[in-house]
Short mmCIF file of the C-alpha atoms (twelve columns), coordinates in Angstrom:
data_MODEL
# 
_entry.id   MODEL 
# 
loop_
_atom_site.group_PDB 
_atom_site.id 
_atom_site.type_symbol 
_atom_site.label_atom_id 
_atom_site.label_alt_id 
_atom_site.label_comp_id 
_atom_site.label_asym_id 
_atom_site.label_seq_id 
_atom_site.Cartn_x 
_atom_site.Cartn_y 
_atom_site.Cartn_z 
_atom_site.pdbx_PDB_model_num 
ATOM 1   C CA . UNK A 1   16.916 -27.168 -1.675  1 
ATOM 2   C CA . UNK A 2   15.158 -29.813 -3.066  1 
ATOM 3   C CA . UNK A 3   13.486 -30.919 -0.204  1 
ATOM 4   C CA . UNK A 4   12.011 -27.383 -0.137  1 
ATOM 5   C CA . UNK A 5   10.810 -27.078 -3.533  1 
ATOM 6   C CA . UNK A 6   8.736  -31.070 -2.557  1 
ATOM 7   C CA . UNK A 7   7.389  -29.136 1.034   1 
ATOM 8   C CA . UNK A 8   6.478  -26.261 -1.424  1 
ATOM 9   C CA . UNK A 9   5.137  -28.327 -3.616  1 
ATOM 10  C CA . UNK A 10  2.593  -30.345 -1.253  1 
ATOM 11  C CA . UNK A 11  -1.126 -28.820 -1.902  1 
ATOM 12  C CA . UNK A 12  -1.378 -29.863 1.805   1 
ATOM 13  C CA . UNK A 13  1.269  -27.459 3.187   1 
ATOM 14  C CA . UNK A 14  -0.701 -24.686 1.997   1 
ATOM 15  C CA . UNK A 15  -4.626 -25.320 2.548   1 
ATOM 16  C CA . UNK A 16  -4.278 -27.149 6.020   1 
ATOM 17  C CA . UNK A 17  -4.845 -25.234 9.232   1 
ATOM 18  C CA . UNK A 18  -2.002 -23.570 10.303  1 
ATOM 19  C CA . UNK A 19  -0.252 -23.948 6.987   1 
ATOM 20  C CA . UNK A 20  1.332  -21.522 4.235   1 
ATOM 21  C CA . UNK A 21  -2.404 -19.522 3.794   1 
ATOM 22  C CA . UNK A 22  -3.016 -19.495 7.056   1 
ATOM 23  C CA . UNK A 23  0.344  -18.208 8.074   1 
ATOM 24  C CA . UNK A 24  0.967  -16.112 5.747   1 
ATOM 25  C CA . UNK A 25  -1.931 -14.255 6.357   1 
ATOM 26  C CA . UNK A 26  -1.029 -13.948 9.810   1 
ATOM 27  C CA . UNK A 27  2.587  -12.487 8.895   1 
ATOM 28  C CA . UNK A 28  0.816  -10.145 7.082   1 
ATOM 29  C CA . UNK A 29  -1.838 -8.787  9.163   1 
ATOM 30  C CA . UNK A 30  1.377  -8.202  11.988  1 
ATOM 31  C CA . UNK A 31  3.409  -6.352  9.773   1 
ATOM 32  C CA . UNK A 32  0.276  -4.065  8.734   1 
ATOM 33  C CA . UNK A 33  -0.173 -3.078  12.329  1 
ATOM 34  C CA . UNK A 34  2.932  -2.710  13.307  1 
ATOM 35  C CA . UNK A 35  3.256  -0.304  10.262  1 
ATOM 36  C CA . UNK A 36  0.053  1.426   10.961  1 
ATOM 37  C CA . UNK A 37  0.725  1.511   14.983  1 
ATOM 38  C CA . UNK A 38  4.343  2.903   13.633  1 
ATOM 39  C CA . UNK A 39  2.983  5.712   11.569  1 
ATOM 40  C CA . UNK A 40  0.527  6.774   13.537  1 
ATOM 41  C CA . UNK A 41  3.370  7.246   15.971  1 
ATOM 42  C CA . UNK A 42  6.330  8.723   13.940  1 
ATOM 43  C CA . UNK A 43  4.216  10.788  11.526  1 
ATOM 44  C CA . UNK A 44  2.427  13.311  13.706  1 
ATOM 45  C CA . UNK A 45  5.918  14.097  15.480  1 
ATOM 46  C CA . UNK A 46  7.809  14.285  12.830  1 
ATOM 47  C CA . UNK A 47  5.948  16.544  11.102  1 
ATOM 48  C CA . UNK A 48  4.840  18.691  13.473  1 
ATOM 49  C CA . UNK A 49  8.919  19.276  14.709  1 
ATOM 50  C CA . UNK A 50  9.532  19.535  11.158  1 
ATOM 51  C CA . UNK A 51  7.288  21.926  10.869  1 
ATOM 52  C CA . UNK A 52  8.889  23.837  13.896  1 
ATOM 53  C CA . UNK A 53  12.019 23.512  12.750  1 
ATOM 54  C CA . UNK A 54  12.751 22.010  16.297  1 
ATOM 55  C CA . UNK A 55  13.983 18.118  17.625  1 
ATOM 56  C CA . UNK A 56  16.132 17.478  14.717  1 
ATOM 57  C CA . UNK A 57  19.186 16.266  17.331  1 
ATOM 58  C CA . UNK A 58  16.414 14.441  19.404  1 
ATOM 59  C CA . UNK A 59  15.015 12.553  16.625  1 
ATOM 60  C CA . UNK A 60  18.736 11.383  15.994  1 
ATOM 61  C CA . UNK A 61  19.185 10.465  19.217  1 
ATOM 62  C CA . UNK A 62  15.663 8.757   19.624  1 
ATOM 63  C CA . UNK A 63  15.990 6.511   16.351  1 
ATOM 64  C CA . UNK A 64  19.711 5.484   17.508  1 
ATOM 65  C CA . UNK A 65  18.374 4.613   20.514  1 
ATOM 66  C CA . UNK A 66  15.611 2.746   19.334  1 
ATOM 67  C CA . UNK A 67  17.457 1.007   16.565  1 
ATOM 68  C CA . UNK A 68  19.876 -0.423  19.379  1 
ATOM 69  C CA . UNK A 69  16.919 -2.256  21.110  1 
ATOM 70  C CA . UNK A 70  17.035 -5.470  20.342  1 
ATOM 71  C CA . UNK A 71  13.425 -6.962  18.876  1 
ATOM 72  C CA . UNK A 72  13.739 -10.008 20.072  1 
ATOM 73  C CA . UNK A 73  14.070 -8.671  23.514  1 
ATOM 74  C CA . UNK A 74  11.432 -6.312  23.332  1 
ATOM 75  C CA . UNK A 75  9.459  -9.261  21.970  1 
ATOM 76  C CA . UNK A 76  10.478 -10.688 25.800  1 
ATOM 77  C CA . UNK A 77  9.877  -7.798  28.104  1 
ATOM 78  C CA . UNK A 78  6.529  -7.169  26.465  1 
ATOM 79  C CA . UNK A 79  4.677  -10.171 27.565  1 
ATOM 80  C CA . UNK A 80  5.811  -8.957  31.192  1 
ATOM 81  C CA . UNK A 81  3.440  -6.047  30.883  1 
ATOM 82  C CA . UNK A 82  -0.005 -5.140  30.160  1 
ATOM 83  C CA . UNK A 83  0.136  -5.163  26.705  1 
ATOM 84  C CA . UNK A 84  0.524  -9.268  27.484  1 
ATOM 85  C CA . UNK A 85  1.115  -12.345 25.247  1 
ATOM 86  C CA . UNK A 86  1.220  -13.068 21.676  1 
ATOM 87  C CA . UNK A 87  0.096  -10.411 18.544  1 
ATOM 88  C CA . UNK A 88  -0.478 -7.550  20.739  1 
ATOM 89  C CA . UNK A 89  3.055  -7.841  21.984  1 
ATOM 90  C CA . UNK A 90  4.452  -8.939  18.484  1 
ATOM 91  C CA . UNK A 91  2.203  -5.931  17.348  1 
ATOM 92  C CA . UNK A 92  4.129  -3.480  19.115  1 
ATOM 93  C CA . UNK A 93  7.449  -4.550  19.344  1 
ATOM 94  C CA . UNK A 94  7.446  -4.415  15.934  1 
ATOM 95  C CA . UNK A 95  6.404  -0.826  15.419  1 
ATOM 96  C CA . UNK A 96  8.917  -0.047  17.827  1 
ATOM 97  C CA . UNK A 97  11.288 -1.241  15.237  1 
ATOM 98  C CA . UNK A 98  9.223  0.910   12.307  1 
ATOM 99  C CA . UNK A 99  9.692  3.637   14.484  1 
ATOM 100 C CA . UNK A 100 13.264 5.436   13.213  1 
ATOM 101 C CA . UNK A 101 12.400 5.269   10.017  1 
ATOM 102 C CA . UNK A 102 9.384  6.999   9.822   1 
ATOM 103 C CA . UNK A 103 9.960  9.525   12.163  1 
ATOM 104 C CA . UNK A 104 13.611 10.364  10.020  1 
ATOM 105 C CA . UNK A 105 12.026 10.776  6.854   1 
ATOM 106 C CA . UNK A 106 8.813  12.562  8.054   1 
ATOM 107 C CA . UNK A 107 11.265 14.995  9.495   1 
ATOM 108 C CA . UNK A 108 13.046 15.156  6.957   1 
ATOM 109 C CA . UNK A 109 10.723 15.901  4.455   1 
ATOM 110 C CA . UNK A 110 9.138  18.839  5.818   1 
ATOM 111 C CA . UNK A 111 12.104 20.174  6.586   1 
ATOM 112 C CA . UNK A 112 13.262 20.030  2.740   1 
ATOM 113 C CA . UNK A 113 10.502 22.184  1.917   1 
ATOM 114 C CA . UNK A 114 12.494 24.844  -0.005  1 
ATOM 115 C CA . UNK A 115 12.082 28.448  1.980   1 
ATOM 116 C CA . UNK A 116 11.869 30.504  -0.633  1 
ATOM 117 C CA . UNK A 117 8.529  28.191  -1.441  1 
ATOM 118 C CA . UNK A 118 7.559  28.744  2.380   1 
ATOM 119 C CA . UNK A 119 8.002  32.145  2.725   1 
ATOM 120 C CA . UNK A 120 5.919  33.126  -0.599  1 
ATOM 121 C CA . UNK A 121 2.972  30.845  1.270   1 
ATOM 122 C CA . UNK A 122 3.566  33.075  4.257   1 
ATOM 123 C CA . UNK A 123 3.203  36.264  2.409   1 
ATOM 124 C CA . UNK A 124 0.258  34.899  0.779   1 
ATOM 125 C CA . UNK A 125 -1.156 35.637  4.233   1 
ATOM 126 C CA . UNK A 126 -1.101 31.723  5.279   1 
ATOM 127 C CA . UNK A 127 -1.413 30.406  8.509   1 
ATOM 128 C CA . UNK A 128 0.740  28.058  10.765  1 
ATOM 129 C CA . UNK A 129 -1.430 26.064  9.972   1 
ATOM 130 C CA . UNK A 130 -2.320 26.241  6.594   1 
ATOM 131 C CA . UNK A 131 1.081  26.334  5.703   1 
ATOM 132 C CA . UNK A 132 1.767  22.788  6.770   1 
ATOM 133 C CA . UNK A 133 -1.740 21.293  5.501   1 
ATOM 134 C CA . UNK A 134 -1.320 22.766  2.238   1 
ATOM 135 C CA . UNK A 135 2.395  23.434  1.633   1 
ATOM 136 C CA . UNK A 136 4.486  21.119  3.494   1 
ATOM 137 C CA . UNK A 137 2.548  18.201  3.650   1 
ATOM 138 C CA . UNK A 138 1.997  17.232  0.477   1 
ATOM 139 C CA . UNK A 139 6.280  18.329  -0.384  1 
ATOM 140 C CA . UNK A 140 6.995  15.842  1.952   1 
ATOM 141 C CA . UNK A 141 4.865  13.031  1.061   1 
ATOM 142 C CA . UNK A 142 7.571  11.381  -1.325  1 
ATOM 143 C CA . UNK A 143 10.054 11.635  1.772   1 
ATOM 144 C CA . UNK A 144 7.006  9.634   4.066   1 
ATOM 145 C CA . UNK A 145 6.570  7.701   1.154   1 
ATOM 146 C CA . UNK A 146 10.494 6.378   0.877   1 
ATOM 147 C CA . UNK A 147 9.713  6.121   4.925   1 
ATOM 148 C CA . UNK A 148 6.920  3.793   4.776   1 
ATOM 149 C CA . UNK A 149 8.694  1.726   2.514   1 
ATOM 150 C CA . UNK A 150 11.915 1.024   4.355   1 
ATOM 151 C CA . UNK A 151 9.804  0.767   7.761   1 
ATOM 152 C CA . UNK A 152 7.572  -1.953  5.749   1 
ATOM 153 C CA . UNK A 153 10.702 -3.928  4.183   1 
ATOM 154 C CA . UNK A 154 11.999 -3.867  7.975   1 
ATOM 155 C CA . UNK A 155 9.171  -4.874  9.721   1 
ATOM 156 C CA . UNK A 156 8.270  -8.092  7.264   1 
ATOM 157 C CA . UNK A 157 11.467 -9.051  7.524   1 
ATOM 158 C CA . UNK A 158 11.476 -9.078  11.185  1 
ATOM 159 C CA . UNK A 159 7.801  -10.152 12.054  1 
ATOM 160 C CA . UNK A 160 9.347  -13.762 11.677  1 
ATOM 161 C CA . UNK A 161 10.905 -13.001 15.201  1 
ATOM 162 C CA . UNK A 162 7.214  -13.908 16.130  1 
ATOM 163 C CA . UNK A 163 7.697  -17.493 16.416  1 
ATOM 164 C CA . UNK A 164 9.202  -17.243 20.145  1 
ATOM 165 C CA . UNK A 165 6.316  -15.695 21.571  1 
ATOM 166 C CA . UNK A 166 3.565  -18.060 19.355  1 
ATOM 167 C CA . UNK A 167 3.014  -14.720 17.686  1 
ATOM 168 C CA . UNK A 168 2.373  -16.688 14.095  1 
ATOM 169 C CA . UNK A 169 3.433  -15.483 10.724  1 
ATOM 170 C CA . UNK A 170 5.747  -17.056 8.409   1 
ATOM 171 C CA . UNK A 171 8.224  -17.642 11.310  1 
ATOM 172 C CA . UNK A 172 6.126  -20.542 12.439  1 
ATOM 173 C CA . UNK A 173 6.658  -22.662 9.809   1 
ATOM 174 C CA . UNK A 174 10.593 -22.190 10.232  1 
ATOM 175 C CA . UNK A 175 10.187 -22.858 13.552  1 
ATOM 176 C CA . UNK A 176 8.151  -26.160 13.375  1 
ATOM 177 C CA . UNK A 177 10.781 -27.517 10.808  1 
ATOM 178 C CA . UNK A 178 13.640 -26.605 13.397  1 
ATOM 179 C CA . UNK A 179 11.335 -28.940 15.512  1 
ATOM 180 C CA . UNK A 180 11.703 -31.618 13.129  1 
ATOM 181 C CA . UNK A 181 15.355 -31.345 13.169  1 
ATOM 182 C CA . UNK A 182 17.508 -30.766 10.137  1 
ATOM 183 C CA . UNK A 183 17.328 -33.845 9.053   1 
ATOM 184 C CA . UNK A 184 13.260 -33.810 8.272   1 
ATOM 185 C CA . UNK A 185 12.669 -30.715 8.834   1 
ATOM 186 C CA . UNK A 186 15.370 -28.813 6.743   1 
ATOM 187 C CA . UNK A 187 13.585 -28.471 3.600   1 
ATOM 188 C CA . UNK A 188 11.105 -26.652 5.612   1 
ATOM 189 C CA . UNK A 189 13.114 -24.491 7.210   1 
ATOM 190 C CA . UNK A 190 14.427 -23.448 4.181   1 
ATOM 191 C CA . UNK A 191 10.982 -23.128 2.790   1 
ATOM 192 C CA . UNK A 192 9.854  -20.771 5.599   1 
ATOM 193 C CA . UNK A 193 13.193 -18.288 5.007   1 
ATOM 194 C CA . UNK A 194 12.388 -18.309 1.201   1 
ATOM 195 C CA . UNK A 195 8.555  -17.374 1.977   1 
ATOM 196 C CA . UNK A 196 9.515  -14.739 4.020   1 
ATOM 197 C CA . UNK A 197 12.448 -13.310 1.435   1 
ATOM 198 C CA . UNK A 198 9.482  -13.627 -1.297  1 
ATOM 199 C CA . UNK A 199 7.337  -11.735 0.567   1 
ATOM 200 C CA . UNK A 200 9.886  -9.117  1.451   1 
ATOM 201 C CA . UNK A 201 10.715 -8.987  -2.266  1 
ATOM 202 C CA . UNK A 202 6.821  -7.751  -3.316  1 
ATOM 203 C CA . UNK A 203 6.409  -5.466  -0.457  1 
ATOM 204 C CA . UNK A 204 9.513  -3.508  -1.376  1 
ATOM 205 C CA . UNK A 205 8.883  -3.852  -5.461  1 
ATOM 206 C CA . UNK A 206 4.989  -2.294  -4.721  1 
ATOM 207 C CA . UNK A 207 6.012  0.163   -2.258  1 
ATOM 208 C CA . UNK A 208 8.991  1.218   -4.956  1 
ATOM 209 C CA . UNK A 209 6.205  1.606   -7.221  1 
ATOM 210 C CA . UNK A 210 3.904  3.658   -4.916  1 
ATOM 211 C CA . UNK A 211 6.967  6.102   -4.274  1 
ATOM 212 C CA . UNK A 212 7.786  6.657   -7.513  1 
ATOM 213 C CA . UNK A 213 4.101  7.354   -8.465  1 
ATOM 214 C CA . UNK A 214 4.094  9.826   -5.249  1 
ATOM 215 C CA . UNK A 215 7.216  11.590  -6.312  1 
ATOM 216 C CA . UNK A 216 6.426  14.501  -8.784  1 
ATOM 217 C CA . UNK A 217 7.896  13.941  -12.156 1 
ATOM 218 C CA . UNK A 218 10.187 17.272  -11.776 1 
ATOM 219 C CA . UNK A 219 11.707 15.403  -9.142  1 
ATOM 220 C CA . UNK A 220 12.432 12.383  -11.086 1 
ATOM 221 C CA . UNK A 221 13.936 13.652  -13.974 1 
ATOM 222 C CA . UNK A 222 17.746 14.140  -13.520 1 
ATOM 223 C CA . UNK A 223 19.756 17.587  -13.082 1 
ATOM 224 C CA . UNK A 224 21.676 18.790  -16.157 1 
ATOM 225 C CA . UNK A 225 24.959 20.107  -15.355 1 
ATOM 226 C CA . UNK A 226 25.491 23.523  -15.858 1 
ATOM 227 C CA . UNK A 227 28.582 25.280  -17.004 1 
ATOM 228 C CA . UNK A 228 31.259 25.070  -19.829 1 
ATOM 229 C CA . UNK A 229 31.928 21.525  -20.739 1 
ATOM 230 C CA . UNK A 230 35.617 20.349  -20.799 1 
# 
């Protein structure tokens, strides 16, 4: 640990090419696309099935399945293909993993929509349509926001996976001190793992914050039991 906290320490490891700045920035900008390349994905679906009331079983069986593919060798395969080597491949693999997640809670949220609150939209004289943009949608938006967080959490966590296929990110440095050896380069692997943790930490603590912003407040406020008290 204390060889960490002197790596840490060392204005070097931070401003020089390729170090804590540079990576970290990388990490980042991964685990933004992958999230973005994720939603863009998993939202549209889910919503739209939720909206039919249709694919609940398949998007069960799609996020198992998906879940059960391991990153790292989807991080392998990918090179193989068009999408070729380095962030596009990290890029994808990654919202791969972002995938369940999002597609779950989208789902799920428009399908919480109570019906007694859909079916006075209907007799309103609402569309199809209309009924989702204006209704559903914005019922489920804590459920995509709880989504988005655990997808985010995931993904940051796992972007340091990147390292094998010189995708950069945090993983780098971790991998660099495992090219030291653990004799010199200990204190920054365990440098590297407490970046990334860090990191992880803030995303979920500001996404917490967004959801709980997004949630109405009649949601929030707990149930009181009802009934004679014993």
């Amino acid at each position: 640990m204390r060889q960490a906290i002197v790596w840490l320490n060392d204005p070097l490891n931070w401003t020089n090419p390729g170090g804590i700045l540079d990576r970290l920035g990388e990490h980042v900008t991964l685990s933004a696309g992958a999230v973005a390349l994720g939603c863009l994905v998993a939202w549209p679906v889910g919503v739209w099935l939720g909206h039919r009331g249709r694919g609940g079983n398949a998007i069960v069986v799609l996020s198992n399945l998906t879940l059960a593919i391991p990153v790292l060798a989807t991080l392998t395969i990918l090179p193989l293909t068009a999408v070729g080597f380095g962030r596009p491949a990290v890029i994808v693999a990654l919202a791969i993993f972002a995938v369940p997640p999002l597609l779950a809670t989208a789902y799920t949220g428009v399908r919480e929509v109570d019906p007694q609150t859909r079916d006075a939209a209907v007799g309103m004289g609402l569309s199809g349509g209309q009924l989702l943009r204006r209704v559903e949608l914005p019922l489920a938006v804590p459920y995509l926001a709880a989504g988005f967080r655990t997808a985010s959490v995931q993904v940051v966590a796992t972007a340091t996976l990147a390292v094998f296929v010189n995708g950069g990110g945090l993983g780098q440095i971790i991998g660099a001190g495992f090219g030291l050896g653990m004799v010199t380069g200990g204190g920054q692997i365990l440098a590297g793992g407490f970046l990334v943790a860090v990191l992880a930490l803030l995303v979920e603590s500001g996404l917490a914050l967004a959801q709980r912003a997004l949630t109405p407040r009649s949601l929030l406020r707990p149930r009181r039991l009802t009934g004679a008290s014993t």
